[in-house]
C-alpha positions as CSV (number, residue, x, y, z in Angstrom):
1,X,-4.6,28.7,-12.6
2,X,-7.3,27.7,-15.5
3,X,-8.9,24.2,-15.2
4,X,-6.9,23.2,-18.3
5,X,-3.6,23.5,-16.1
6,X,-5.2,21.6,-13.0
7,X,-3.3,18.8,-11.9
8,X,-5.5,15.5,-11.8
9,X,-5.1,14.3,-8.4
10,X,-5.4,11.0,-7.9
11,X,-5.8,9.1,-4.2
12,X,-5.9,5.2,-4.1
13,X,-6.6,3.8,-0.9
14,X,-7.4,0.3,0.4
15,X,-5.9,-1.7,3.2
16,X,-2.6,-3.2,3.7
17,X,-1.8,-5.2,1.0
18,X,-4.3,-4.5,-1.2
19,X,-2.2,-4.4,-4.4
20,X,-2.4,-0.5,-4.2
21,X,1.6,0.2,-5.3
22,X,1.4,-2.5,-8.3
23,X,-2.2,-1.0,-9.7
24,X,-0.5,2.6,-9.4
25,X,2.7,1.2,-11.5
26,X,0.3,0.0,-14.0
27,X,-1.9,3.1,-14.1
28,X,1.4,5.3,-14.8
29,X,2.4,3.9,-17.7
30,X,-0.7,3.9,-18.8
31,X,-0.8,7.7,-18.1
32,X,2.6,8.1,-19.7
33,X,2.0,6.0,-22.8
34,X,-0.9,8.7,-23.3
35,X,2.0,11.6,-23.2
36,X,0.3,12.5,-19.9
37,X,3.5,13.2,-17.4
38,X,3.1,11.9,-14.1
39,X,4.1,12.4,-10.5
40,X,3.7,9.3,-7.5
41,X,3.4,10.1,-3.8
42,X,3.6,6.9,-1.4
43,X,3.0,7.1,2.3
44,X,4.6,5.6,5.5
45,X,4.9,5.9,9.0
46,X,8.3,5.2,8.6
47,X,11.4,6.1,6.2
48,X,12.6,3.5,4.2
49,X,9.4,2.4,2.0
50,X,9.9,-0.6,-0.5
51,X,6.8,0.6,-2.5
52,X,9.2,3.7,-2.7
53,X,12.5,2.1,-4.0
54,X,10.0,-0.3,-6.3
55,X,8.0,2.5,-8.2
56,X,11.7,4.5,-8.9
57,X,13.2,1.4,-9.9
58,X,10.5,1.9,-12.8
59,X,11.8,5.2,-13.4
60,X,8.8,6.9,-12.2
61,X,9.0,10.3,-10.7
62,X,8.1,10.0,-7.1
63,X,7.8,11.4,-3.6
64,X,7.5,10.1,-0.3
65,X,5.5,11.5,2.9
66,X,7.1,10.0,6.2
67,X,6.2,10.1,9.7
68,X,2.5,10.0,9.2
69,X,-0.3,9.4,7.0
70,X,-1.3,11.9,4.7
71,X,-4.5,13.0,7.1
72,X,-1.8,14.0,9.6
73,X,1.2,15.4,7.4
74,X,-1.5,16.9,5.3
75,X,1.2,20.3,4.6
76,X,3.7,17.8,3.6
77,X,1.6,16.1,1.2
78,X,1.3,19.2,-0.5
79,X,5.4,20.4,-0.5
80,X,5.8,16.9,-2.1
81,X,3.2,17.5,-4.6
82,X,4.7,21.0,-5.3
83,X,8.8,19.2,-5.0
84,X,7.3,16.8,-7.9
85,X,6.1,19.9,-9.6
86,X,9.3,21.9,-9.8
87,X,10.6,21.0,-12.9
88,X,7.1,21.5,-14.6
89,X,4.0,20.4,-13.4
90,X,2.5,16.9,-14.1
91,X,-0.9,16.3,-15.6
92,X,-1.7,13.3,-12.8
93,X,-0.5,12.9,-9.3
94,X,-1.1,9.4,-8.4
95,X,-1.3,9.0,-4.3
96,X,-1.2,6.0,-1.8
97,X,-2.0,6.7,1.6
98,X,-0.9,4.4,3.9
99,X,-3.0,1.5,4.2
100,X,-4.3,1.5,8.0
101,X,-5.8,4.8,7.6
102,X,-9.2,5.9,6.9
103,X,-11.5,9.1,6.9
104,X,-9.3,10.1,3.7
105,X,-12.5,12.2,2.3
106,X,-12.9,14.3,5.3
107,X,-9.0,15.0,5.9
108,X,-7.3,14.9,2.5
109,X,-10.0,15.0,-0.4
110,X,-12.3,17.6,0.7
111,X,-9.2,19.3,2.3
112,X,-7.5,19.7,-0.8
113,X,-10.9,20.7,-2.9
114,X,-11.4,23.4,-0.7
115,X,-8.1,25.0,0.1
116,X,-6.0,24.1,-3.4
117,X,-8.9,23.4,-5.3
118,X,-7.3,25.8,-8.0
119,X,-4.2,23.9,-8.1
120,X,-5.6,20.7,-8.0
121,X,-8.7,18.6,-9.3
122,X,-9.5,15.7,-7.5
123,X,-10.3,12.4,-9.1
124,X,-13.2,10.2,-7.7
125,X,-11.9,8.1,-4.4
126,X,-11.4,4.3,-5.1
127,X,-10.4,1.7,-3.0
128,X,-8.7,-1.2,-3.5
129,X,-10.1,-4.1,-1.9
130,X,-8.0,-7.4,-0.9
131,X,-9.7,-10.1,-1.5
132,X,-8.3,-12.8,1.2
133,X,-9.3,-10.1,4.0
134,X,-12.7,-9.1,2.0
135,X,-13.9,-12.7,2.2
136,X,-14.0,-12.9,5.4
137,X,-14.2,-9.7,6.8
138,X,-17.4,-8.7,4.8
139,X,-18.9,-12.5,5.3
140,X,-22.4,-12.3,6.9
141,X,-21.8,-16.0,7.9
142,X,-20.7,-16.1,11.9
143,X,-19.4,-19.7,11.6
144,X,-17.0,-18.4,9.0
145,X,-13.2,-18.1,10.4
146,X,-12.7,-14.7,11.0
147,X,-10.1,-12.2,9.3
148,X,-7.2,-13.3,12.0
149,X,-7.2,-9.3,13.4
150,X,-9.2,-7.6,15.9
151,X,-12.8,-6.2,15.3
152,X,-11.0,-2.9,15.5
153,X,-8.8,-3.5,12.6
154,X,-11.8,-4.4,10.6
155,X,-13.4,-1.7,11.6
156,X,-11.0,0.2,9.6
157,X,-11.0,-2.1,6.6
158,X,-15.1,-1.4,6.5
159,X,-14.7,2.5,7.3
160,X,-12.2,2.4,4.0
161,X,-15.0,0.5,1.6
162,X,-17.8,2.9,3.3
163,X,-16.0,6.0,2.4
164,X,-15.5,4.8,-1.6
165,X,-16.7,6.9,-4.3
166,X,-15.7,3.3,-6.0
167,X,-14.3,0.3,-5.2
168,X,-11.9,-2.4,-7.2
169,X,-11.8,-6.0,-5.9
170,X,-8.1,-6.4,-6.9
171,X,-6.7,-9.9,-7.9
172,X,-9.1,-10.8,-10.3
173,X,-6.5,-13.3,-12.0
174,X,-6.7,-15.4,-8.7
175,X,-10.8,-15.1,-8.6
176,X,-13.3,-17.2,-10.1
177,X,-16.5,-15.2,-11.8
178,X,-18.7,-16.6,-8.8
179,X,-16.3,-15.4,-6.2
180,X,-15.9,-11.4,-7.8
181,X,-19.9,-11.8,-7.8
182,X,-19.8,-13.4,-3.9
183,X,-17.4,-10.3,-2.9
184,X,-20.0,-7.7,-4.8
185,X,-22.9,-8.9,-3.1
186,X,-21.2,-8.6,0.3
187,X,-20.2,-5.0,-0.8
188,X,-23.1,-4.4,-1.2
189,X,-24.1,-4.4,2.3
190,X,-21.3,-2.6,3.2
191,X,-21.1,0.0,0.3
192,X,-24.6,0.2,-1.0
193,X,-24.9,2.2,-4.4
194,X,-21.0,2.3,-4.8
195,X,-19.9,1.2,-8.2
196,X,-17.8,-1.8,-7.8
197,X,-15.5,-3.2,-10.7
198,X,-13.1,-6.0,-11.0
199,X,-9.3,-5.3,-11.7
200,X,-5.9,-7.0,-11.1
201,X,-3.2,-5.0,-10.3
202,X,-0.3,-7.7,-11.1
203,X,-1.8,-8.4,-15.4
204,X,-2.9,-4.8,-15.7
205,X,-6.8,-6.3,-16.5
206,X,-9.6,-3.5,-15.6
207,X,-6.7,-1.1,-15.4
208,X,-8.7,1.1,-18.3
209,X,-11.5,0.6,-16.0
210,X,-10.4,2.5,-13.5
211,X,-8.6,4.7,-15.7
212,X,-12.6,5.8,-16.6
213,X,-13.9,6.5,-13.0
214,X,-10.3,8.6,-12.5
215,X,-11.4,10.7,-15.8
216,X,-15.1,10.7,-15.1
217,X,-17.2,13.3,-13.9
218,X,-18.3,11.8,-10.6
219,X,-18.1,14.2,-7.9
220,X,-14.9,13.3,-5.5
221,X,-15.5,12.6,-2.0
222,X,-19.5,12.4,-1.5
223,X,-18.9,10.1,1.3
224,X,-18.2,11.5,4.8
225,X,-18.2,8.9,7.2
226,X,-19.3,8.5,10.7
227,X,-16.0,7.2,12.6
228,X,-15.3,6.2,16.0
229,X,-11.7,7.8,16.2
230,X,-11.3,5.7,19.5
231,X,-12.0,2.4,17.7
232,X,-9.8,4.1,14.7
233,X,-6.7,4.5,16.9
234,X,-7.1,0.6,18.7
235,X,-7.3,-0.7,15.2
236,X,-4.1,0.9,14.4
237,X,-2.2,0.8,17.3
238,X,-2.6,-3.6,16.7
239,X,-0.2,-3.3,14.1
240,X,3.4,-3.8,14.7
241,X,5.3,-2.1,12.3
242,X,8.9,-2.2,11.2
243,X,11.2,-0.6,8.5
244,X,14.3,-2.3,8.3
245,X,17.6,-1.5,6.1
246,X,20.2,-3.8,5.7
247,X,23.6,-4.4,3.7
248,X,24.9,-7.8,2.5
249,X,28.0,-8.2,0.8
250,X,28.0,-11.3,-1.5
251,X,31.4,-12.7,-2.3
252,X,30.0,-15.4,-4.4
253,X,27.1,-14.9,-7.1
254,X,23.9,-14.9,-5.7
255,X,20.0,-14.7,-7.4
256,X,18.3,-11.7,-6.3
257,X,14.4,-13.3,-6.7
258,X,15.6,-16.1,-4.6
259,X,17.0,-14.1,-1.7
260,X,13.7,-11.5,-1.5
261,X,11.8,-15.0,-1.9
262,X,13.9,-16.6,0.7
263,X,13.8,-14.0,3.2
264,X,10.0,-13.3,3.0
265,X,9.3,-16.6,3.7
266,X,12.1,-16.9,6.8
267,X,10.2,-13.7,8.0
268,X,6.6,-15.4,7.9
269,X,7.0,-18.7,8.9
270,X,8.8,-17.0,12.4
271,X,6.2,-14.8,12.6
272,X,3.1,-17.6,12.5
273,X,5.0,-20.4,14.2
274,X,6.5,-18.8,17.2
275,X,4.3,-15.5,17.1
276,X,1.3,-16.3,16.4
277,X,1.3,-12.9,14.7
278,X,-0.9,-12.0,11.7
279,X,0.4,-10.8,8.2
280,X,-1.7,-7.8,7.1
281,X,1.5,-7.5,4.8
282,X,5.1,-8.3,4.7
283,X,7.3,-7.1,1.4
284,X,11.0,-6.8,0.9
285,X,13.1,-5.3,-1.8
286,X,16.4,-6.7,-3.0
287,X,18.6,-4.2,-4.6
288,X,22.1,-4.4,-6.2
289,X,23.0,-1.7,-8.7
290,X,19.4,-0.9,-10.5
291,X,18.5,-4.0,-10.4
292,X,16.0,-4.9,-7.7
293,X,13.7,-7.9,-7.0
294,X,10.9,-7.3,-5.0
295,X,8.6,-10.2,-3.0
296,X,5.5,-10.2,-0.8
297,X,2.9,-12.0,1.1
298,X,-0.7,-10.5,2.1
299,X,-1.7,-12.9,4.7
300,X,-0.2,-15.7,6.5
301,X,-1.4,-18.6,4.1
302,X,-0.7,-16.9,1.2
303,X,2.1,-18.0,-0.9
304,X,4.9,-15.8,-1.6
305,X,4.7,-13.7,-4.4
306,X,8.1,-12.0,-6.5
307,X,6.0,-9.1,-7.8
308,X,9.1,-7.5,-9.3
309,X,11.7,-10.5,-10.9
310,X,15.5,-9.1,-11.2
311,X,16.1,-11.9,-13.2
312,X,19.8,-12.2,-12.2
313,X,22.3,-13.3,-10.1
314,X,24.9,-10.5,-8.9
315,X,27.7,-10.4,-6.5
316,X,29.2,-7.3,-4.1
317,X,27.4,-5.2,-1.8
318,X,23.8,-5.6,-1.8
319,X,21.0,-3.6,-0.2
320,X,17.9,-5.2,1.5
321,X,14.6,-3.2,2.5
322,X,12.4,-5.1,4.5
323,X,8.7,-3.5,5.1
324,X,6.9,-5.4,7.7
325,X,3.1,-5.0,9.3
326,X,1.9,-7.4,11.7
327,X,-0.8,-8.0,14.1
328,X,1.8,-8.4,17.3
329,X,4.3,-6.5,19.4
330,X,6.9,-4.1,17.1
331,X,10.2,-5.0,18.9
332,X,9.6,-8.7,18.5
333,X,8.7,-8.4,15.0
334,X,11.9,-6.6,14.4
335,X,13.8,-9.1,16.1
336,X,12.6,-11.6,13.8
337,X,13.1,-9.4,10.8
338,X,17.5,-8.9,11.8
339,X,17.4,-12.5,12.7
340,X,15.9,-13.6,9.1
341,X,18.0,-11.0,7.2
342,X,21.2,-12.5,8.8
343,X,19.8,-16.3,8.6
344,X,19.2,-15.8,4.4
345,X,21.9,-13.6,3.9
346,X,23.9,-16.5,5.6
347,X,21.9,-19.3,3.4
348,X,23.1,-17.4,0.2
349,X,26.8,-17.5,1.2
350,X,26.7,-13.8,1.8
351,X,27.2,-12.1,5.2
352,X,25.3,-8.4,6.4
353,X,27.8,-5.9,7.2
354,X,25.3,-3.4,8.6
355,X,21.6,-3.2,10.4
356,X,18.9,-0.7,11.0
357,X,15.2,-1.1,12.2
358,X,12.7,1.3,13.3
359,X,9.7,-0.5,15.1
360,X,6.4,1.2,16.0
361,X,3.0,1.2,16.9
362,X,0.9,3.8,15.1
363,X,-0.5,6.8,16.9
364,X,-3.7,8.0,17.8
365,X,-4.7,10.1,13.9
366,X,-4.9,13.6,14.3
367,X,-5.6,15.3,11.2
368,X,-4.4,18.8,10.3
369,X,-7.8,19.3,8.5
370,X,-11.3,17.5,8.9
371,X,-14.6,18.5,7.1
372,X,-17.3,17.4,9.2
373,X,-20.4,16.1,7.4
């Protein structure tokens, strides 16, 4: 294969939350508006991803890699990327790992450089960086509060901005100009020498931005990083995470913002009160026909955000998604999660005629390929 028919692969990490799905969605129709044609692969450990359902409800070509993260489904990274190539291959393949994992240079980009590195031409690294976590996480001040997770799980979120070829401080509609230049400075101490830029996912601002480092010619991956896989697995394995599916079936007319809204907030306000668990993120997806509405919150004090507005009320059968990670044990965060879904469902005048949750704690990474430094 020439490098003319290379496809440009693209990998956008940054933690849970980050705005990682939203920035993708903006940077394939910018891709496609250029006649580019363009393939998405999202990551999970668990079927049943909203980010999924959300990017194809946008009519967007895309894949899903189960189980694992990419680092350890590594082969099935690649039968996605070739299952989005049958039909002619695209000119960009957009990625998002899932957002607890780190190490991506050493187990997915230099991986794929080396072994497929005639198939594919990778794109410098960027991170996305969440500004509620990155305020407090990267603050050199010891009275300030601290993130709300273990120093494990920040370990990761640093190990993710170390490993950066670039990184975007997302949300820059919600951020003053003294605050992007406060969240700089502490990257700088973290990520010295990385170019950092400011971009918000949900207006599409800095999206060309980014759109320049992904075209540039920066060498991909020139950051190996020196991880702690012990420290790595205990910051994963804090996370309780569920994947739930759910019908309703709505024999009145119902809004479909109001119930994602709805049940979001139920979900949180269970979660903090009685819990004392802490949102690294918490979405759902509301689906009826192709219409879908689609609502999240990063953190536990932030508000509840209707990324994706259906803009209608509907009535029938009804499909909830709920995609939950939280700092506290996986079978008590589903619990809360049927008990919600029921409780809004319920609230709406509709009733849930069927309910499925997987809960988990992630395993200990074991990459199928790691380039040591």
């Amino acid at each position: 294969m020439s490098d003319a028919k290379k496809i440009r692969f693209v990998l956008i990490g940054g933690f849970l939350g980050a705005g990682k799905t939203t920035l993708i969605g903006q940077l394939a129709r910018a891709y496609a508006a250029a006649g580019k044609r363009v393939g998405i692969i999202t990551n999970d450990q668990a079927e049943n991803l909203v980010d999924t359902q959300n990017l194809r409800s946008q009519g967007f070509d895309v894949g899903e890699v189960a189980g694992a993260c990419f680092c350890c489904s590594f082969d099935d990274l690649v039968s996605t990327a070739d299952m989005l190539s049958a039909d002619g291959a695209p000119d960009v393949l957009l990625a998002e790992p899932v957002g607890s994992c780190t190490d991506l240079v050493a187990t997915v980009v230099l991986p794929l450089q080396q072994l497929l590195g005639d198939r594919f031409e990778l794109a410098p690294f960027g991170v996305l960086l969440k500004p509620s976590h990155g305020k407090r996480i990267l603050s050199i001040d010891a009275a300030e509060a601290r993130s709300g997770f273990s120093p494990q799980a920040e370990y990761i979120f640093r190990k993710q901005l170390e490993e950066a070829d670039y990184v975007m401080v997302g949300r820059r509609d919600q951020l003053s100009d003294a605050e992007v230049e406060a969240l700089k400075q502490q990257l700088a101490a973290v990520a010295p020498n990385v170019p950092v830029i400011a971009v918000s996912p949900a207006t599409g601002a800095g999206v060309d931005e980014v759109m320049g480092y992904i075209e540039s010619p920066m060498t991909a991956g020139r950051r190996l990083l020196d991880i702690d896989y012990d420290t790595y697995a205990d910051g994963e394995a804090e996370l309780g995470w569920v994947n739930l599916t759910a019908m309703i079936q709505a024999d009145v007319t119902v809004d479909l913002d109001t119930i994602a809204a709805d049940l979001v907030g139920r979900i949180r306000s269970e979660v903090v009160a009685k819990h004392d668990g802490h949102i690294a993120h918490l979405k759902t997806s509301v689906l009826a026909g192709d219409t879908q509405a689609v609502a999240n919150v990063v953190s536990n004090d932030s508000p509840v955000d209707v990324g994706l507005s259906a803009g209608r009320s509907v009535s029938g059968t009804i499909q909830v998604i709920v995609n939950a990670r939280v700092a506290m044990d996986p079978e008590d965060l589903a619990e809360v999660c049927r008990v919600q879904v029921n409780a809004s469902a319920l609230a709406c005048g509709a009733v849930v005629t069927s309910i499925a949750a997987r809960s988990l704690r992630p395993g200990r990474p074991t990459p199928t390929h790691r380039v040591g430094a």
